[in-house]
C-alpha positions as CSV (number, residue, x, y, z in Angstrom):
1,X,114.9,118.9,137.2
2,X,115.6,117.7,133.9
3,X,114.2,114.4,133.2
4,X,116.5,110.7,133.1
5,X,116.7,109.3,129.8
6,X,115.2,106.1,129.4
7,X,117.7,103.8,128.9
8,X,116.7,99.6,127.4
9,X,117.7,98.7,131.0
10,X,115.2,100.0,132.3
11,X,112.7,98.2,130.8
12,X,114.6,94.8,132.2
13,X,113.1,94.5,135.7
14,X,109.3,95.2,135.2
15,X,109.4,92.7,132.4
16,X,111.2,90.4,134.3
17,X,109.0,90.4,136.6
18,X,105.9,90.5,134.8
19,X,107.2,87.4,132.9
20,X,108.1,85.3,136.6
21,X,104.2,86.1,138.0
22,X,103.1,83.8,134.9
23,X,105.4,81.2,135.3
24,X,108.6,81.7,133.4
25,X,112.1,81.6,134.2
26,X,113.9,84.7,133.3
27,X,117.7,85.9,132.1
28,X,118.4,88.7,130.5
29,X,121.2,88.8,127.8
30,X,121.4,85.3,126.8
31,X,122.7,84.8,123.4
32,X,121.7,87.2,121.1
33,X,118.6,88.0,122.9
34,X,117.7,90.7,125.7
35,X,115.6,88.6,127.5
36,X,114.5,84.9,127.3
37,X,111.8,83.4,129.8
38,X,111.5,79.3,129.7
39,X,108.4,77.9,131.3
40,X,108.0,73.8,131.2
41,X,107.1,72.1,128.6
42,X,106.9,75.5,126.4
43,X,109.1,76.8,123.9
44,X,111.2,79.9,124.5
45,X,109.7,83.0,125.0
46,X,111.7,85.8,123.6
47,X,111.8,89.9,124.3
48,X,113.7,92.6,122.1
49,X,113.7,95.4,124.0
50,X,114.7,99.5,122.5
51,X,113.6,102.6,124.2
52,X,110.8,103.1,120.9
53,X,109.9,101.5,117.7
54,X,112.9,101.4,115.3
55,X,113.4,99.0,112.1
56,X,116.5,97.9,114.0
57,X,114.2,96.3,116.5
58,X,112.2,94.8,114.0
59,X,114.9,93.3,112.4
60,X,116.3,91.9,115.4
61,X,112.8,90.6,116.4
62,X,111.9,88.9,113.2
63,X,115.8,87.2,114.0
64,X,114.4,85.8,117.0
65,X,112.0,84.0,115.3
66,X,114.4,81.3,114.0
67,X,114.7,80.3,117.7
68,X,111.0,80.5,118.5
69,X,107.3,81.9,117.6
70,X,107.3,83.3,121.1
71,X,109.0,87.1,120.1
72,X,107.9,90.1,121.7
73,X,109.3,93.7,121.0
74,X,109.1,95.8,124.2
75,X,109.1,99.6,124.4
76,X,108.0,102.7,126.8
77,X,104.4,103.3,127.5
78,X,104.7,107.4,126.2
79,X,101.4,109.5,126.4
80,X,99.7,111.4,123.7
81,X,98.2,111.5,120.3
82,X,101.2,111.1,118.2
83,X,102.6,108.1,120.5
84,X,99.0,106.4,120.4
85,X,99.3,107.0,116.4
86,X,102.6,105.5,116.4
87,X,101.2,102.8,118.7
88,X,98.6,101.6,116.3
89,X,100.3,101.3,113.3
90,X,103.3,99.6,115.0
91,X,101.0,97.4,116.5
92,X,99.7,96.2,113.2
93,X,102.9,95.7,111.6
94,X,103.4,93.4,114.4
95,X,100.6,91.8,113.5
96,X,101.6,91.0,110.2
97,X,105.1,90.2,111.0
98,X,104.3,87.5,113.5
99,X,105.5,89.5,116.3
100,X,103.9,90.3,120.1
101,X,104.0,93.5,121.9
102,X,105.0,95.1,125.3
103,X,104.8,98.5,126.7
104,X,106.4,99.3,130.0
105,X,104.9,102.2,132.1
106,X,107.8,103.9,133.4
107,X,106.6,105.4,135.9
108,X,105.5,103.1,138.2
109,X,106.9,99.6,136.1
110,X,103.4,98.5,134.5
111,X,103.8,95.9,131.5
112,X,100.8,95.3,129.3
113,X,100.7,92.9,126.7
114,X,99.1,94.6,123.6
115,X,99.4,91.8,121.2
116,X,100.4,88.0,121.5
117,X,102.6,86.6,118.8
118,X,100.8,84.4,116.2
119,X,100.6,83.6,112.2
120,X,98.7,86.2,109.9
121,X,97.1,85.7,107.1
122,X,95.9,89.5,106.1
123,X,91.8,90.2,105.1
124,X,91.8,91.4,101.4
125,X,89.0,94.5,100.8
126,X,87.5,94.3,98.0
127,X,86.0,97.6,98.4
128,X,89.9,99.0,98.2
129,X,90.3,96.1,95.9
130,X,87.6,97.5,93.5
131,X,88.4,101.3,94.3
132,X,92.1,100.7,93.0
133,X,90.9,98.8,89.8
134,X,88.3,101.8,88.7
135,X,90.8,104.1,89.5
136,X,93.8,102.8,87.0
137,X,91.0,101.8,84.3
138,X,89.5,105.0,84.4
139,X,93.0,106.7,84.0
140,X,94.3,107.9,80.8
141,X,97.4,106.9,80.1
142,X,100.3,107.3,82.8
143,X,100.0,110.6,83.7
144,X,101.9,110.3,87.0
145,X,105.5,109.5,88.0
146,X,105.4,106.8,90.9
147,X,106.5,108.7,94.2
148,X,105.5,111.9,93.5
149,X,103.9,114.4,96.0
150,X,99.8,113.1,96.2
151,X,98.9,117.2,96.5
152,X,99.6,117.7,92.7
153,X,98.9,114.3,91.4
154,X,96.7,113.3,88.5
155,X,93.7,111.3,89.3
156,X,90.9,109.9,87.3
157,X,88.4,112.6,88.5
158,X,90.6,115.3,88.0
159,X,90.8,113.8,84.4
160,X,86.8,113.7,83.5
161,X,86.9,117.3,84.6
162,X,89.7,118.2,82.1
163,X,87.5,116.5,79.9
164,X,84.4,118.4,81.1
165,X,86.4,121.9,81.0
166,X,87.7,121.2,77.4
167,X,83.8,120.6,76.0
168,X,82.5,123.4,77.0
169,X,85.8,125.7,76.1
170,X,85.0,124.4,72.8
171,X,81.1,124.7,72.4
172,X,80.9,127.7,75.1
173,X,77.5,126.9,77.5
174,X,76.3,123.6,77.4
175,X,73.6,121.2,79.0
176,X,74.9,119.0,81.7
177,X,73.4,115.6,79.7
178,X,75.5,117.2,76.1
179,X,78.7,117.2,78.2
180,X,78.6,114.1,79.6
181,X,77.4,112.3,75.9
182,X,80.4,114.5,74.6
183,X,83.5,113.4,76.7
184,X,82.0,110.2,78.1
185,X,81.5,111.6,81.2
186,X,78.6,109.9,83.0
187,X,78.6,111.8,85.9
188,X,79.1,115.5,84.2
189,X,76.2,117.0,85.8
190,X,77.4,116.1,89.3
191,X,80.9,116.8,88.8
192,X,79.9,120.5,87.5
193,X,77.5,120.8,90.0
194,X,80.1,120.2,92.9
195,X,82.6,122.7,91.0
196,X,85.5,121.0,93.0
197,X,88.0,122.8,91.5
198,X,86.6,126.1,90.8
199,X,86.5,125.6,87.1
200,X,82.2,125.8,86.5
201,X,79.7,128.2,86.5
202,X,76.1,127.4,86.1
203,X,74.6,129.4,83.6
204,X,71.1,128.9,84.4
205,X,69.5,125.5,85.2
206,X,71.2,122.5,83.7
207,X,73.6,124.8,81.6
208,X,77.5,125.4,82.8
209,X,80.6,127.0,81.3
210,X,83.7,128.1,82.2
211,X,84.6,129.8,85.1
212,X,87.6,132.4,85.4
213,X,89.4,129.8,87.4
214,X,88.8,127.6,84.5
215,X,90.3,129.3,81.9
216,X,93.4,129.4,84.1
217,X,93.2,125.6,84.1
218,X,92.8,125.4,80.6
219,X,96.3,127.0,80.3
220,X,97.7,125.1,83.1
221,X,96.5,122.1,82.2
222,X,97.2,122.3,78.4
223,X,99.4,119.5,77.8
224,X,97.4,117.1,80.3
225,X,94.2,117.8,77.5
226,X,95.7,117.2,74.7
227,X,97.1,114.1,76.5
228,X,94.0,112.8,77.5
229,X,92.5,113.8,74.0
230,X,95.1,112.0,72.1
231,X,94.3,109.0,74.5
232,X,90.7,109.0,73.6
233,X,90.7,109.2,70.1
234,X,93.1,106.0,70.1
235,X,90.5,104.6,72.4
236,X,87.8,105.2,69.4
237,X,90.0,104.2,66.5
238,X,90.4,100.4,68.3
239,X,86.9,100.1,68.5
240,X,86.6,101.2,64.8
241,X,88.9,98.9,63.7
């Protein structure tokens, strides 16, 4: 047999009742609100229900909140990776917003809280913090357009091993420690070493140059190398100045 869609309804009764075992008394449908429990002496207690996560519910959540601090969004319990995914990250952006969270077990009409409703005031990284500030120094120029696809994008390691690849197209083998005094590169020697992108060979110990795969690059990458190039020697005429 073809399984009942889940319909908001549905959810009504096992929160209902999961709100009147601590206390509240519960309507559904009052106002603009699917459900609002009053207990004495507390403010209201308000539940947007919707049969998953949708910006609509959030909207109509963080609404609620002019009326009270007490909003939940309620949704089915679902099973699975991609719902416990989905889960997570809802449950965060919850956090954020303010907002508490319900799942209703179907089946048998089980209501967890997950998260209480209270004021967030987010922990800054300064790992990420320090990440994202080496990353757009180390950059040269803009080489990417802001919401392009992250497989092809420009980053500052691909850069340094433009930089790396142009050197030794130019002076054919090199030592590792004459690279990286060359382009600037402090880390040239690793960075051929690992041969991320295909582009090195190691000549003998200490010595790279450029792999078949780099020569491709080299085409590939053309205007990218002379971007980078004309950025650098800028760079050096400042300091001269």
């Amino acid at each position: 047999m073809p399984k009942t869609k889940i319909q908001e309804t549905d959810l009504y009764a096992p929160i209902k009742g999961f709100l009147e075992a601590q206390g509240y008394d519960v309507k559904g449908e009052v106002g603009s609100a699917d459900i609002v429990a009053i207990r004495q002496g507390e403010d209201p207690l308000v539940v947007e229900m919707k049969v998953g996560f949708s910006l609509t519910l959030f909207h109509q959540a963080v609404c609620r909140q002019r009326i009270t601090d007490a909003v939940y969004v309620a949704v089915p319990r679902g099973s699975g990776k991609v719902f416990g995914a989905s889960l997570r990250k809802n449950i965060a952006l919850c956090r954020r917003l303010g907002l508490g969270v319900m799942t209703v077990r179907m089946k048998d009409g089980f209501v967890e809280a997950l998260l209480d409703p209270a004021s967030y005031k987010p922990r800054k990284s300064q790992r990420q913090k320090a990440k994202l500030l080496k990353e757009f120094a180390k950059l040269a120029g803009d080489p990417n357009t802001g919401g392009s696809t992250r497989r092809r994008l420009m980053t500052a390691y691909r850069q340094d091993a433009l930089r790396c690849l142009n050197c030794l197209n130019d002076a054919g083998p090199t030592k590792a420690a004459s690279v990286a005094e060359q382009t600037g590169v402090e880390n040239a020697r690793r960075l051929m070493a690992d041969n991320h992108y295909g582009w090195f060979e190691r000549v003998e110990t200490g010595i790279y140059t450029v792999s078949p795969n780099g020569t491709r690059a080299l085409g590939e990458y053309s205007e990218e190398i002379a971007r980078i190039c004309s950025v650098q020697l800028l760079a050096c005429q400042r300091v001269g100045s």
